[in-house]
N, C-alpha and C positions, 0 to 999 in steps of 0.2 A: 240913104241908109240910116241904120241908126247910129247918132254919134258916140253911144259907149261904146256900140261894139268897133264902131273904126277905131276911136281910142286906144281899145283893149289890143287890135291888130298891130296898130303904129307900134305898141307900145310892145309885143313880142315879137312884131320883127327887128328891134332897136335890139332886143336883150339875144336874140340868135346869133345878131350880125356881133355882136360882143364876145358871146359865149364862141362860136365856130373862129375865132381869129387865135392860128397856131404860129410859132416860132419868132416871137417876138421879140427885141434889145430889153435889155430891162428897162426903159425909161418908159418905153410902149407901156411893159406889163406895170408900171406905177401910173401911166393914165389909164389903165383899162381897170386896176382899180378901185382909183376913185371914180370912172365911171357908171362901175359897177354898184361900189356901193351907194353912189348917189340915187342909183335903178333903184335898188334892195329900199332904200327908205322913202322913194315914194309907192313902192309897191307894199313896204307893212301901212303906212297913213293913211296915203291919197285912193289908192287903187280899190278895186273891188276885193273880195274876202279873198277868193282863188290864188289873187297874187300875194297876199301876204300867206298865202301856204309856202308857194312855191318860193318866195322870199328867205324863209325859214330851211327848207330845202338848200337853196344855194348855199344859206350859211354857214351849212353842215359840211356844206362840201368846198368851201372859200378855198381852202390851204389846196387840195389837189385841180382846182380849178386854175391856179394862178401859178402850179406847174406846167400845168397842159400849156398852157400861152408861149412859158420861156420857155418848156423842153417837150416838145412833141414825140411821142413815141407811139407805136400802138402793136399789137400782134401781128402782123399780117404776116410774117415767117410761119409764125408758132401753127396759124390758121392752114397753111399752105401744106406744111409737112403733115398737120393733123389731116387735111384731105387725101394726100398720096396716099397713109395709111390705109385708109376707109376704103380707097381703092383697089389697091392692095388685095385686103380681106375680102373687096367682092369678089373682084377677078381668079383667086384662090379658092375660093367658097370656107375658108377660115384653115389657115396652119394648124397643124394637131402640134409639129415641134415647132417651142417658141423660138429657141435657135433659129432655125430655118426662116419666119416671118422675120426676127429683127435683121437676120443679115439683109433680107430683103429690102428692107425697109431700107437701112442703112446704104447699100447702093443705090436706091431710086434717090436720096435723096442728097447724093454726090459726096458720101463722104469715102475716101478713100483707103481700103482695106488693106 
């Protein structure tokens, strides 16, 4: 094959396997730093243009990236409860009284009245 493009491959699966690593010590997320940014500065110099975008990109987003590592959080309640709703509303064909859909809601979703 071509060797930019294996390059370019090697060189976004390094930065995935980087970027997807959650709940880390802090000493983790102080090498994953400088791992990173060691990435970030061969991809503004060395790399093709595309990666000095995405470089710039990272940057922007450095400080909530290197929470994600030490403090992994994500929606998936918020996601969960917002699906019962939606369910909810179909199998209703939609509440005319909002009273009546939030108690609804409020039992499907085990909070106790």
């Amino acid at each position: 094959g071509n060797p930019a493009i294996e390059l370019a491959y090697e060189f976004k699966e390094r930065l995935c396997g980087l970027l997807n690593k959650k709940s880390q010590t802090a000493k983790q997320c102080r090498d994953n730093i400088r791992k990173l940014k060691e990435m970030m500065k061969i991809m503004k110099y060395e790399a093709p243009t595309e990666f000095g975008k995405l470089a710039e990109t990272i940057s922007e987003w450095f400080a909530p990236i290197i929470r994600m590592w030490r403090f992994t959080k994500n929606n998936g309640i918020t996601e969960g409860f917002h699906r019962k709703m939606k369910l909810i509303q179909r199998r209703a064909y939609g509440y005319r009284n909002f009273e009546n859909y939030r108690l609804r809601v409020l039992v499907e979703c085990g909070v106790n009245l």
